[in-house]
C-alpha positions in Angstrom: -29.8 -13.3 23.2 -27.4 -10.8 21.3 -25.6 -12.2 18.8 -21.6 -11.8 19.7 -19.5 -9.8 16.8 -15.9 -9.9 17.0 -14.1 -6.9 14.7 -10.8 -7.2 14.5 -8.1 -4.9 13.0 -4.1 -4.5 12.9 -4.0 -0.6 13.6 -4.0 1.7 16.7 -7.6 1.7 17.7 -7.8 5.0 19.4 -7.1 6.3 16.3 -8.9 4.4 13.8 -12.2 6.1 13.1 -13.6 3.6 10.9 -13.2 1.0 13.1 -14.6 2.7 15.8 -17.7 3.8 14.0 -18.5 0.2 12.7 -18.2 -1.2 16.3 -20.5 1.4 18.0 -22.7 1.3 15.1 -23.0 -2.6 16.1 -23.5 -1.7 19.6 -26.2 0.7 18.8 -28.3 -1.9 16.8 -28.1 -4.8 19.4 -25.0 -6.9 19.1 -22.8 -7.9 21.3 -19.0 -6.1 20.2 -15.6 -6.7 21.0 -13.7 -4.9 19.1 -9.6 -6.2 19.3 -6.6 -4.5 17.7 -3.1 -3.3 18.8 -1.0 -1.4 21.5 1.8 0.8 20.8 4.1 2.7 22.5 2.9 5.9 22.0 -1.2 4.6 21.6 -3.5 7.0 22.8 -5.9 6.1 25.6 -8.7 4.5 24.5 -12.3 4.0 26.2 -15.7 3.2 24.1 -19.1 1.5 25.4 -18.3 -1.5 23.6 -15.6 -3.8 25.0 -12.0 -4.0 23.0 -8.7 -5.5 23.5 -5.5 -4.7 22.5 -2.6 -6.9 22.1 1.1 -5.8 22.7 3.2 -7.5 20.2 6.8 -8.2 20.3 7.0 -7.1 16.5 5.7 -4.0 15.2 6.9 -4.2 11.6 8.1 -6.9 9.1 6.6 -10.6 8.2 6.8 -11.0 11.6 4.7 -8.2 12.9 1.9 -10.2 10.6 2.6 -13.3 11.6 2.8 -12.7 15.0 -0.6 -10.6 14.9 -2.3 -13.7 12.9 -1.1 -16.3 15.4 -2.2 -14.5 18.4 -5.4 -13.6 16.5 -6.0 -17.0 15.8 -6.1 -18.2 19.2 -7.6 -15.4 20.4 -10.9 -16.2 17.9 -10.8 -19.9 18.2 -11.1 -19.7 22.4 -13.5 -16.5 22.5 -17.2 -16.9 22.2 -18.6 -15.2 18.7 -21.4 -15.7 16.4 -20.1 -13.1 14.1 -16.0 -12.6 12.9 -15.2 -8.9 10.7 -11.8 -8.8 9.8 -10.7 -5.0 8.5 -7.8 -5.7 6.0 -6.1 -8.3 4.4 -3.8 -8.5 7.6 -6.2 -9.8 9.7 -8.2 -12.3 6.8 -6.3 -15.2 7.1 -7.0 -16.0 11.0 -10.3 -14.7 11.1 -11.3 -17.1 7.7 -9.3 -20.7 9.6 -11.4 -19.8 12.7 -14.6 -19.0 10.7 -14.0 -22.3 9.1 -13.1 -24.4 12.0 -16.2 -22.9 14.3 -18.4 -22.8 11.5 -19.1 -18.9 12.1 -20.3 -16.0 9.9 -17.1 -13.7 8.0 -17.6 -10.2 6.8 -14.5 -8.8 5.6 -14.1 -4.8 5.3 -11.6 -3.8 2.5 -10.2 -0.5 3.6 -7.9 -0.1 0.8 -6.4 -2.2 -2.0 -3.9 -3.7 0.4 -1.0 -5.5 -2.2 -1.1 -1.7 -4.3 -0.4 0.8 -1.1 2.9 2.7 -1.3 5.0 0.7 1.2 4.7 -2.4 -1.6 5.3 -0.3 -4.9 8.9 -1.3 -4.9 9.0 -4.2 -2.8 7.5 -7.0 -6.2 8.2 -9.7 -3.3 6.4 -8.9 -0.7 3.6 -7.9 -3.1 3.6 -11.0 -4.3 2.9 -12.9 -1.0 -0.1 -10.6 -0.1 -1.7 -10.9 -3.9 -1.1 -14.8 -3.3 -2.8 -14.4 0.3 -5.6 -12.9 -1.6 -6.1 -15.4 -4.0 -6.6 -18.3 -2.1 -9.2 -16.5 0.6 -11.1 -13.7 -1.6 -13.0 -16.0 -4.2 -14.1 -17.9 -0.7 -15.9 -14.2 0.5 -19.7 -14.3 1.0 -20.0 -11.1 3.1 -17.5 -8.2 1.9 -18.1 -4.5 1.6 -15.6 -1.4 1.0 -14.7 2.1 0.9 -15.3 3.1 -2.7 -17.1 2.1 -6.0 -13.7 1.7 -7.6 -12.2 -0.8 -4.9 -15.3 -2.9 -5.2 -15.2 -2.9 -9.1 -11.4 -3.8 -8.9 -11.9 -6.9 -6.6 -15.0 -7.8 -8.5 -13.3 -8.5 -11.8 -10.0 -9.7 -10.2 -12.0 -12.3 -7.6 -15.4 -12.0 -8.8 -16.1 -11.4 -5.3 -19.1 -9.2 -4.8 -18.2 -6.4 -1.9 -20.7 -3.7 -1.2 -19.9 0.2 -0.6 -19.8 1.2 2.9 -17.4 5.0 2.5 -15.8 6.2 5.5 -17.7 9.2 6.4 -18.4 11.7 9.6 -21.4 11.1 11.8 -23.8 14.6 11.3 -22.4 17.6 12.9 -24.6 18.6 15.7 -23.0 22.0 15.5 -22.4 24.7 12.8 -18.6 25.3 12.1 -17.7 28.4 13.3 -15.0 30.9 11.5 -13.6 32.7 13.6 -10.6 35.3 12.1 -7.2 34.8 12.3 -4.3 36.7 11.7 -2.7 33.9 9.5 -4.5 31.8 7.2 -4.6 28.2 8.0 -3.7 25.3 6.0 -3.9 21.8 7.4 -3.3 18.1 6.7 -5.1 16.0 9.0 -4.4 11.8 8.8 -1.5 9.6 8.7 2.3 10.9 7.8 3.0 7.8 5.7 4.6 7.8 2.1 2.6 9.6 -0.6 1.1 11.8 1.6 2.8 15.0 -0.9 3.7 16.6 2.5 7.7 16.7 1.2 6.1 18.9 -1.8 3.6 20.8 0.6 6.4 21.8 3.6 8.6 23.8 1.0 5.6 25.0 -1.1 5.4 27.0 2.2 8.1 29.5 1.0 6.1 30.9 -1.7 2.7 31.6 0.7 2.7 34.5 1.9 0.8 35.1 5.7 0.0 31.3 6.1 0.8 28.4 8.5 0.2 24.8 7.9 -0.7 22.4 10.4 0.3 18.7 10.1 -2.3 16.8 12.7 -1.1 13.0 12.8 2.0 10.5 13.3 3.5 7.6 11.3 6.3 6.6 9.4 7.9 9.9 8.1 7.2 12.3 10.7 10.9 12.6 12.0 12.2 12.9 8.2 10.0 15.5 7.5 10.5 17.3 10.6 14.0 17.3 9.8 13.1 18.3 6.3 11.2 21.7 7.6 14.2 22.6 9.9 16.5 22.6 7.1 13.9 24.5 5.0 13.8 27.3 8.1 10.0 26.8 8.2 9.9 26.0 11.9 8.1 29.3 12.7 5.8 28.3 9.7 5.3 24.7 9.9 3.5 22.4 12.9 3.6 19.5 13.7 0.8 18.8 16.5 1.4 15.0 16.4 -1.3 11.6 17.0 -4.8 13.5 18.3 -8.0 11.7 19.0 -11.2 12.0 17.1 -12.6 14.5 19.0 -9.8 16.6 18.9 -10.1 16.6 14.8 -13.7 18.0 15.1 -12.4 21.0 17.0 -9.4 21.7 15.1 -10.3 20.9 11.3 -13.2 23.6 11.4 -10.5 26.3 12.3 -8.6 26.0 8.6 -8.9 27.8 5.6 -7.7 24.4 3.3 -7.5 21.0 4.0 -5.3 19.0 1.7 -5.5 15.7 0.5 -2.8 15.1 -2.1 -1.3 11.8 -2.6 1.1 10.5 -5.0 -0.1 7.8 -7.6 2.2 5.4 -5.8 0.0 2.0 -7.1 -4.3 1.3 -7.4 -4.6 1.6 -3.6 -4.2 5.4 -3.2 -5.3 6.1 -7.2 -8.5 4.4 -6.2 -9.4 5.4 -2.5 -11.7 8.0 -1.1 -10.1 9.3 2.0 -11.8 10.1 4.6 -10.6 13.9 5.2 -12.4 14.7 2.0 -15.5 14.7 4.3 -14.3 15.2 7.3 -13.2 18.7 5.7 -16.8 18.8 4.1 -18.6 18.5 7.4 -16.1 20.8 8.4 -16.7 23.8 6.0 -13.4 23.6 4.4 -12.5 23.3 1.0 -9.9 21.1 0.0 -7.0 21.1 -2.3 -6.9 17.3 -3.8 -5.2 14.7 -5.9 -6.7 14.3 -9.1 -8.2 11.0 -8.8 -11.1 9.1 -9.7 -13.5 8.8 -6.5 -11.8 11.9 -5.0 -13.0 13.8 -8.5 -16.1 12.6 -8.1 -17.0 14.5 -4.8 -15.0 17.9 -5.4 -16.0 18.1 -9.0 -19.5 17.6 -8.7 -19.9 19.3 -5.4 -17.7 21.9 -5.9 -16.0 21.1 -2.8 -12.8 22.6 -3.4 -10.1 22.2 -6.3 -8.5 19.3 -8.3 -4.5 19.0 -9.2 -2.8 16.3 -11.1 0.7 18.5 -10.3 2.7 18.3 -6.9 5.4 20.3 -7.4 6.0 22.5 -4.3 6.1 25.2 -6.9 2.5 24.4 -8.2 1.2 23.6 -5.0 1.7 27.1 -3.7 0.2 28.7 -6.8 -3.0 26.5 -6.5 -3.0 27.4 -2.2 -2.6 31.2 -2.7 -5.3 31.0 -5.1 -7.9 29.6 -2.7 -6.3 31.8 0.1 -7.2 34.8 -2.0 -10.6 34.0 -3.3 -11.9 31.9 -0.4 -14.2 29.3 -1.7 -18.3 29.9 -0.9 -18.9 27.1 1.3 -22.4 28.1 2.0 -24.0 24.7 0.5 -21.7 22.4 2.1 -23.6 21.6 5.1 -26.8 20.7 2.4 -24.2 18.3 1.0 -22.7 16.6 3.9 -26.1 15.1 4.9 -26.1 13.0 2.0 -22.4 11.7 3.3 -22.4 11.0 6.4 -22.2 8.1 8.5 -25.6 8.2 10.0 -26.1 7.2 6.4 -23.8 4.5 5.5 -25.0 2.7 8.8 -27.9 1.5 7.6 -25.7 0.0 4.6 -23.5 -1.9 7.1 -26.4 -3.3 9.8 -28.1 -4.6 6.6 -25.0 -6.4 5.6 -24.3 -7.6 8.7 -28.2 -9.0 8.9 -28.1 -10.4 5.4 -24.4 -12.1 6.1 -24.2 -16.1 5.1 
């Protein structure tokens, strides 16, 4: 009989890639998935061979939002069949632990970020406070843990001593060769979330100073009407686009189709001075080089791959400077493909199954 995995996660799951990949890579190798996360308003459709839910929650923000997703999460476990609970985030730990506890069942927790050190927190010491204290009395308990990055792991490992293995959030192999086709304006693009940090308030005026260029903004969240309003009182409507939430499979057409990805964030606490985003590869896979933050795991791929270029200055100004200069003297990209089957998620699979077999 197949065992029963339940993955649960607070986000949007039409949208989550990571989530997604981890459930049908589940489903591929013989378990039995539900995957269960949240409904919004403006959620995308959502269809997979796996089974999900979604839950529509009164609250969408606030301690309430988390408590309300916990209590219904709660329930939700403790009356559904499982052999196997993976909670995504410290949002989601402290129901799936009670009920791993209570029903004696298997926990694997996936750490996509260091959750008490993203932006939202940084000046918020209170709130902070309750998630560090959420983690310190259910993190030292972790037998089955894995993450994004090296430096996430080594973080919780000497704050916890909680051993977490490194599954990254890669692209599944392209089964087709990008294909450049010329335009008459260069194309610069930010793909993923529009959340604080994101350096999208220093990209949108750095668009003054680049001559023959548009940039395309592909995603939704938390600042998209501010900086909307911020290109309209820039006049950079006829320069600037905003192309809003797309699926998946709407990224792999459009992110071969740009001349630079970006992936600049703001050292705005550990969480985004530690992560490896996904767009670094999903440009990779892509054939586009990237303009990116300076940071540790992000150096690590564009330095020694060659992948694109490094800045440790956001200034709208220097942003420009550093875009026209890849605009001019496009990048050779020609080895990119060689290095994109060592990170892809084809890859990191095997990684994650042999957790999930090895789990206590």
């Amino acid at each position: 009989m197949k065992e029963r995995i339940i993955i649960s996660v607070s986000s949007d799951l039409a949208t989550d890639q990571r989530v997604q990949k981890v459930a049908k890579s589940c489903f591929d190798n013989g378990y039995d998935v539900l995957l269960v996360g949240r409904k919004l308003n403006n959620s995308l459709p959502f269809s997979a061979s796996y089974r999900h839910k979604r839950f529509n929650l009164c609250f969408n923000q606030s301690f309430l939002f988390y408590a309300e997703l916990n209590i219904r999460l709660f329930f939700y476990l403790l009356f559904s069949k499982s052999d196997i609970l993976l909670a995504n985030d410290t949002d989601t730990l402290p129901a799936n632990f009670l009920v791993s506890k209570i029903r004696r069942k298997k926990l694997i927790f996936d750490a996509h970020e260091l959750f008490p050190e993203v932006p939202e927190l940084v000046n918020r010491p209170k709130v902070k406070k309750v998630w560090e204290k959420i983690e310190n009395v259910f993190f030292p308990k972790l037998k089955n843990a894995y993450t994004v990055s090296g430096s996430i792991a080594d973080y919780y490992k000497d704050r916890y001593g909680v051993h977490m293995e490194v599954v990254r959030n890669v692209p599944y192999k392209r089964m087709d060769l990008p294909i450049k086709i010329k335009k008459k304006r260069k194309t610069i693009l930010y793909q993923g979330a529009l959340n604080k940090g994101r350096c999208l308030e220093y990209v949108i005026p750095a668009m003054q100073w680049i001559e023959n260029a548009e940039l395309i903004i592909a995603g939704d969240g938390d600042v998209r009407a501010e900086l909307e309003k911020f290109m309209q009182d820039l006049k950079l409507s006829d320069r600037v686009t905003f192309l809003g939430k797309l699926l998946p499979d709407d990224f792999k057409k459009l992110t071969p189709t740009a001349d630079v990805g970006l992936c600049l964030l703001e050292n705005m606490g550990l969480s985004y001075y530690f992560s490896l985003p996904n767009r670094i590869f999903d440009y990779l896979h892509a054939g586009v080089p990237v303009l990116a933050s300076d940071f540790p795991e992000i150096k690590k791929i564009v330095e020694k791959y060659k992948t694109g270029l490094l800045t440790d200055n956001i200034s709208p100004e220097s942003i420009a400077e550093k875009l026209n200069e890849m605009l001019s003297n496009p990048m050779n990209t020609a080895h990119f493909a060689e290095v994109a089957k060592e990170y892809c998620w084809e890859n990191e699979e095997k990684k994650l199954i042999e957790i999930i077999q090895n789990s206590e």
